[in-house]
C-alpha positions in Angstrom: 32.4 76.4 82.6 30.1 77.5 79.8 27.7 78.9 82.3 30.5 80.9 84.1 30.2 83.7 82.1 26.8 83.8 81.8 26.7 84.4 85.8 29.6 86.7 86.0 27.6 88.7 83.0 24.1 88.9 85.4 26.5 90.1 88.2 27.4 93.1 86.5 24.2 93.7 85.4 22.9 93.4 88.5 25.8 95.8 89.7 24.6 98.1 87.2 21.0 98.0 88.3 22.3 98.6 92.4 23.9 101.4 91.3 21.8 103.1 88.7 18.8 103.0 91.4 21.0 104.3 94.3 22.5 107.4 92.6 18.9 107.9 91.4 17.6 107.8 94.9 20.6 111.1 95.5 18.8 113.4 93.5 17.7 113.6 90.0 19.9 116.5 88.0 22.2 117.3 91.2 23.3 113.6 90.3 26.3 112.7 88.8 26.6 110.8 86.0 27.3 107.0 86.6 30.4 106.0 85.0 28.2 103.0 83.7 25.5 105.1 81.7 27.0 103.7 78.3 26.6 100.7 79.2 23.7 100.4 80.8 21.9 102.0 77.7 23.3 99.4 75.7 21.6 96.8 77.9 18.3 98.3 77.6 18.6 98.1 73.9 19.4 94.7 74.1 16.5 94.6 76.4 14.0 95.7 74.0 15.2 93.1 71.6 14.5 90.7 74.0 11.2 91.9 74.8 11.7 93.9 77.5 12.6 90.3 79.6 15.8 90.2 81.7 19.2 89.4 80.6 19.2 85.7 81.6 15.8 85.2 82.6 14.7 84.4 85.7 16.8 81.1 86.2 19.4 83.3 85.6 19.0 86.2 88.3 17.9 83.0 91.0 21.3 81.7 90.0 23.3 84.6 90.2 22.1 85.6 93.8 23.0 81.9 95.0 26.9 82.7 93.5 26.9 85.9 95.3 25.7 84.7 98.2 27.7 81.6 98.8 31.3 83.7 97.4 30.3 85.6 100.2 30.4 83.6 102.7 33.0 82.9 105.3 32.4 79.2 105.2 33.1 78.8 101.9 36.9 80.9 102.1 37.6 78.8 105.1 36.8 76.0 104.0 38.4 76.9 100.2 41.6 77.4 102.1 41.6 74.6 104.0 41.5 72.7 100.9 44.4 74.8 98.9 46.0 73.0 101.7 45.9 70.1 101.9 46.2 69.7 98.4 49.5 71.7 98.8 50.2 69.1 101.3 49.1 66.0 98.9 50.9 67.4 95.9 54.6 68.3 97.6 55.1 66.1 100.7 55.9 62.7 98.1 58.1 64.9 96.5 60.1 65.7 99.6 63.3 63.5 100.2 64.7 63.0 103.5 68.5 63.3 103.6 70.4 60.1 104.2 70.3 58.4 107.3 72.8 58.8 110.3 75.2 56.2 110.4 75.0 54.3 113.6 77.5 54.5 115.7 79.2 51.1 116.5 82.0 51.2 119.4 84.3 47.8 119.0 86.4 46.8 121.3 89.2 43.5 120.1 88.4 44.3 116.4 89.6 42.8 113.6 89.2 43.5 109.8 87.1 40.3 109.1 84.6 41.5 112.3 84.9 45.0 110.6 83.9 43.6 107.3 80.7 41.8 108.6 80.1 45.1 110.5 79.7 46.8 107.6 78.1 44.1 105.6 75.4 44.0 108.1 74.8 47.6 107.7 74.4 47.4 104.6 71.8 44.7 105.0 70.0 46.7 107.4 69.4 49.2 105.1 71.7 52.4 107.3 75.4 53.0 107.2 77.8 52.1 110.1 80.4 54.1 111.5 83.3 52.0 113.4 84.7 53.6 116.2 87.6 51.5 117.7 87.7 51.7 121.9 90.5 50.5 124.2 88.1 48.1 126.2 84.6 47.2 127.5 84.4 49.4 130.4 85.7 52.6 128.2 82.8 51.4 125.3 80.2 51.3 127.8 81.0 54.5 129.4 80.3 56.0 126.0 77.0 54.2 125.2 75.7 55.8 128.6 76.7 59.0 127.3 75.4 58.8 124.0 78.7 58.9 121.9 77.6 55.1 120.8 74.7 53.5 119.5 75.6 49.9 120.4 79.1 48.7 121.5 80.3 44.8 120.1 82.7 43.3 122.2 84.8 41.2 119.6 82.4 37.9 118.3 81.4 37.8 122.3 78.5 40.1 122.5 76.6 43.3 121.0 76.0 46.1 123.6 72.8 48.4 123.7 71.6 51.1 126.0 67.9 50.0 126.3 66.5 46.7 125.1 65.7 46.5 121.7 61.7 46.0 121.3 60.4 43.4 118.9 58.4 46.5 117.2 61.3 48.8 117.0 62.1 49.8 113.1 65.0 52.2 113.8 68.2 51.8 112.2 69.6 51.2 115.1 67.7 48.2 115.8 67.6 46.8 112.2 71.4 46.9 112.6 71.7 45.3 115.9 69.3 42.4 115.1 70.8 41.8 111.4 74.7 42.0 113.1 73.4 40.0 116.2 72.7 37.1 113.0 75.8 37.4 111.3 78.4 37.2 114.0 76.5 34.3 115.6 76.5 32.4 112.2 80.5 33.1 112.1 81.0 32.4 115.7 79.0 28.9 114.6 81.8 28.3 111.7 84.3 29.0 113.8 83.4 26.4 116.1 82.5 23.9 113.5 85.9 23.7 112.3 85.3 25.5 108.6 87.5 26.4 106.9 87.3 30.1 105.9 86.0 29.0 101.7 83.6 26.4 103.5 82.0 29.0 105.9 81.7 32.0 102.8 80.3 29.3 100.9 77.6 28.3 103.8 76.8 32.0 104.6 76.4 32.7 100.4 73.5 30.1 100.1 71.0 31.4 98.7 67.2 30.6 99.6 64.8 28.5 98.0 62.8 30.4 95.1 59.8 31.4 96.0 56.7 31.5 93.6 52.8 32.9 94.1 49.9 32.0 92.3 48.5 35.8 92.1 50.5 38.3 91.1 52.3 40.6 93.4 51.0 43.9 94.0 52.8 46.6 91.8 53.7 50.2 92.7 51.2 52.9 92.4 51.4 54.9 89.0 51.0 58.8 89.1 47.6 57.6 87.7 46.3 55.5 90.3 48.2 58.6 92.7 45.7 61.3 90.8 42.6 59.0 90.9 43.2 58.7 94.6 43.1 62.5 94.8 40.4 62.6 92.4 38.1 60.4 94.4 38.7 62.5 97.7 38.0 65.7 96.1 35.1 64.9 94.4 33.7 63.4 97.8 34.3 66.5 99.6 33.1 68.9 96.9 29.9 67.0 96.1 29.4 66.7 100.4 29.8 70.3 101.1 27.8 71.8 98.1 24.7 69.0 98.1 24.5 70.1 102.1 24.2 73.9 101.2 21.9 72.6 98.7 19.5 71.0 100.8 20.0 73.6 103.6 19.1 76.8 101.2 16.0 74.8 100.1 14.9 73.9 103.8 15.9 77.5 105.2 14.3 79.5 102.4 10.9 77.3 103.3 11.3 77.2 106.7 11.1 81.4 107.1 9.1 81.8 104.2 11.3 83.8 101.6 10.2 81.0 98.9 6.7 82.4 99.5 8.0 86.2 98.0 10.4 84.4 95.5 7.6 82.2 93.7 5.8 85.5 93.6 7.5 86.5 90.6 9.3 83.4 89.7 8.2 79.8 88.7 9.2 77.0 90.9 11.0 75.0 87.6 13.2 78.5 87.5 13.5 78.4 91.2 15.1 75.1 91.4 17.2 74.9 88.6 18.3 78.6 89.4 19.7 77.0 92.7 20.9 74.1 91.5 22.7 76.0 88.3 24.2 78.8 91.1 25.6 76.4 93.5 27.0 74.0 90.8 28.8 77.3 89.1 30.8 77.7 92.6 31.5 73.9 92.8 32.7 73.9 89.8 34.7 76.9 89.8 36.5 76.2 93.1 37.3 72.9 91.7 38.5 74.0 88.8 41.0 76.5 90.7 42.0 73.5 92.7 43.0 71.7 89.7 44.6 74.3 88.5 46.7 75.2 91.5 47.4 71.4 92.1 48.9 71.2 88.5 51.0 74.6 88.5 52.5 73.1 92.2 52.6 69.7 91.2 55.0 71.4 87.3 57.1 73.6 90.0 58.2 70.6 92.4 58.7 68.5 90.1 55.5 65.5 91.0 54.4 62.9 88.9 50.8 64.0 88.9 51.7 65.8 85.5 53.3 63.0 84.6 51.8 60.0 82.3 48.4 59.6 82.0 47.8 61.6 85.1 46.5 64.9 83.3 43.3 62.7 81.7 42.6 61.3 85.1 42.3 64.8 85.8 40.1 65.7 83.4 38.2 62.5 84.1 38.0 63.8 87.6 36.3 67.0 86.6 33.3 65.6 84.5 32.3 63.4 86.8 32.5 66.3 89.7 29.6 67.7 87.3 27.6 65.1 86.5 27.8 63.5 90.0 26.4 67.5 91.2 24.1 67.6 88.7 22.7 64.2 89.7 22.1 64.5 93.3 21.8 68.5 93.0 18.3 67.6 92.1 17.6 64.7 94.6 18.9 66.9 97.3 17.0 69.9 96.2 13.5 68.3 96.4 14.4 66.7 99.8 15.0 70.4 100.9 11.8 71.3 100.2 10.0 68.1 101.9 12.0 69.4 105.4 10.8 72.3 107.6 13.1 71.9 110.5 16.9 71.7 111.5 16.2 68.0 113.0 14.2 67.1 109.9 17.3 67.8 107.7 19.6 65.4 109.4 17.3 62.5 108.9 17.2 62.8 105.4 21.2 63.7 105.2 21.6 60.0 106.0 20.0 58.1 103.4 20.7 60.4 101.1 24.7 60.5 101.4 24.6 56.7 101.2 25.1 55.9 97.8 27.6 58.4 98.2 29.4 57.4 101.2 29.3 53.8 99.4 30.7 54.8 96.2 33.7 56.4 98.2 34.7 54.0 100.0 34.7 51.4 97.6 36.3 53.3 95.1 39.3 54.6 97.6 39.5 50.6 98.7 39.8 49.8 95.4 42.8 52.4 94.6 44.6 51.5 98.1 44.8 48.0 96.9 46.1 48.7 93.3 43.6 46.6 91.2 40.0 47.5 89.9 37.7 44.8 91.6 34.5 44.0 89.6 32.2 45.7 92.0 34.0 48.7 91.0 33.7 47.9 87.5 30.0 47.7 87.9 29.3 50.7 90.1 31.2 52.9 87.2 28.2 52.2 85.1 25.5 53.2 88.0 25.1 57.4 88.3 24.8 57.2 92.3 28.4 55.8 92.4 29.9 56.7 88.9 31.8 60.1 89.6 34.0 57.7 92.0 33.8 54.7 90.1 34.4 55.6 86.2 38.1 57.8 87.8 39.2 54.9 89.2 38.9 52.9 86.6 40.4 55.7 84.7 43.2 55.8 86.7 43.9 51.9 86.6 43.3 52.2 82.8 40.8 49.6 82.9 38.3 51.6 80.6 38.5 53.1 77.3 36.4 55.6 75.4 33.4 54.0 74.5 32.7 52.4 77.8 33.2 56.2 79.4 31.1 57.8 76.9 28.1 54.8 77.7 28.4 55.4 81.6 28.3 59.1 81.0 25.5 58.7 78.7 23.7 56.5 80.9 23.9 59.4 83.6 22.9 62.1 82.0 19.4 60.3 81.0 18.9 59.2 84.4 20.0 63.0 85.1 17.1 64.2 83.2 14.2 61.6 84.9 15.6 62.7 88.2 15.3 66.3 87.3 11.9 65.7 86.6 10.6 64.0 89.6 12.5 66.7 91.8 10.9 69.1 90.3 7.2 67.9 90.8 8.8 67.6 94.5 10.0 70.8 94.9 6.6 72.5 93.5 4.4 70.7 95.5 5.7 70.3 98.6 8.3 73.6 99.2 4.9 75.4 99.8 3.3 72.8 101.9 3.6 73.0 105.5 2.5 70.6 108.3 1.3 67.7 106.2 3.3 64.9 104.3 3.2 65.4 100.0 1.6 61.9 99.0 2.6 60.2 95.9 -1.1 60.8 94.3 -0.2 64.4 94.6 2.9 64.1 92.4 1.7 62.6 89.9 -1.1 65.1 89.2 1.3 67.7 89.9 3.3 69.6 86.5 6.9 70.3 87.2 6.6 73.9 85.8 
């Protein structure tokens, strides 16, 4: 966020420029003033203290045409709506409770209060509610099943009634109830025949099973940690996806109809590149910062648990990594750009390039689905092609602590810097080279400036 206002200052400086030129263009005295003549002569005084040079430098004014160009475009509001969303959607669905569920309807015909006992006692069981409706006989009870009055219809400790047959995959209520009171009147109907007396048959029916023990713990529920570093995880995947592609598009599209050729006129290739990479990164970061932001107002109004806990450092956790993981592959992508002159030639390199990312994802989101950190995890939070989904997880499992986050970020950063490097001896030899492959003997001779 430290660049933000850095960019948002060459955008009105740039505004300033647009319109001092265009009201200049009117007509010299029949002109009138420009609202912005104060502070535009404050600029060029800062200007001349800086040596006549521009505000932010050439990086800078690369950089601020990327953010202008990408705010404007339509993909990036649809596709920033689309993702307000379904985080709306993530952030208030869990903390929508259904109402309680209908009773089923039970139509009994030659009840009694003991078969109205189990009746409800098997409800309960099941998990629903019953509601007893007493009918005058059989033919009367299935009259009203047809009709829909009734859900099932027991005919005294004889039979249970449905409309349709009850499918072994069938979770309704309805279905839970008719299996679970199916069970219990045949049990009683098995007393009764027996000969039990009424203590030996409650005593039967209240026997308890044999304990049951596991080796491996059982899985426990998910935290509003684990919750947020499953979020986490999906954001960053979709973020990093959709601005690495503009990435490598911009690079291959500016070489392909020659605008790099009038750019790297009056700019250096170094500025070039990191002027793209800097732009695009400042609206990554900012939409994901608003989606953060919206996700925790929503998430304080309804009432979720992804305020909650530890949930607000998994957040932040989140957010680093959504930089460094850009500001790794930023670079990779960049110079891959520039090695591409065609649409075709693009979508061969998109592959091996979204691997370690597509890997890392996967993993990861496995990992949070089944509630425990496994050790590949635990190693692939210390790699920077698979860290920004890695080091959340374990975040959000609480399997790291500071100094082990600090060494992984660390760890990136330097490998950050090398791949910087290498990109940019890329990038300046090869964005300018058409119809022959850059060999390695080239790069190395080349200077990434």
């Amino acid at each position: 966020m430290k660049a933000l206002p850095l960019v948002v200052a060459a955008l009105v400086v740039a505004t300033i420029v647009r319109l001092r030129r265009r009201r200049g263009g009117r007509g010299g005295a029949a002109a009138r003033p420009s609202p912005f003549a104060a502070l535009w002569e404050g600029s060029r005084t800062l200007r001349a203290h800086l040596g006549d040079r521009r505000l932010l430098g050439d990086m800078g004014l690369v950089a601020g045409r990327e953010v202008r160009e990408r705010l404007r475009g339509r993909v990036f509001r649809v596709v920033t709506a689309i993702l307000f969303l379904v985080v709306a959607a993530a952030v208030v669905i869990p903390t929508v409770h259904t109402g309680a569920p209908r009773a089923t309807r039970v139509g009994v015909v030659a009840g009694s209060p003991a078969l109205d006992a189990e009746l409800h006692a098997a409800a309960t069981s099941a998990g629903t509610a019953a509601r007893l409706v007493g009918e005058p006989g059989i033919g009367v009870a299935r009259t009203a099943l047809g009709e829909g009055r009734l859900d099932v219809v027991v005919e005294g400790s004889q039979r249970l009634v449905v409309l349709d047959p009850i499918a072994a995959t069938d979770t309704s209520a309805t279905a839970r109830f008719v299996r679970v009171a199916a069970s219990a009147l045949g049990l009683a109907r098995a007393f009764a025949r027996a000969g039990l007396t009424p203590t030996q048959a409650v005593t039967v029916a209240r026997a308890r099973p044999l304990p049951i023990q596991s080796i491996h713990p059982g899985k426990h529920a998910r935290t509003a940690s684990e919750t947020t570093a499953l979020l986490g995880v999906v954001l960053v995947f979709i973020v990093l996806t959709q601005y690495l592609t503009w990435t490598l598009m911009g690079v291959m599209e500016e070489k392909a109809s020659r605008v790099v050729e009038v750019l790297l006129a009056t700019v250096r290739p170094v500025q070039l590149l990191a002027g793209k990479v800097v732009g695009i990164g400042v609206v990554a970061l900012v939409q994901a910062v608003a989606l953060v932001a919206f996700a925790l107002v929503l998430a304080k109004a309804v009432g979720s648990n992804l305020v909650h806990g530890e949930a607000p450092v998994v957040v932040v956790a989140t957010l680093v990594w959504l930089v460094l993981g850009y500001a790794f592959y930023s670079w990779v992508y960049a110079a891959a750009g520039s090695l591409a002159e065609r649409q075709d030639q693009v979508q061969s390199l998109a592959l091996p390039l979204s691997a370690p990312l597509i890997f890392g994802y996967i993993v990861s989101l496995t990992s949070v689905g089944s509630g425990s950190a496994s050790l590949l995890v635990k190693v692939l939070a210390y790699l920077p092609p698979t860290a920004p989904f890695a080091m959340p997880t374990l975040v959000g499992f609480g399997d790291v602590v500071w100094w082990q986050f600090g060494a992984s970020v660390a760890v990136t950063l330097l490998s950050t810097l090398v791949v910087a490097q290498l990109a940019a001896r890329v990038y300046r030899t090869a964005v300018l080279r058409t119809g022959s492959r850059v060999r390695l003997r080239e790069l190395r001779s080349s200077s990434p400036r």
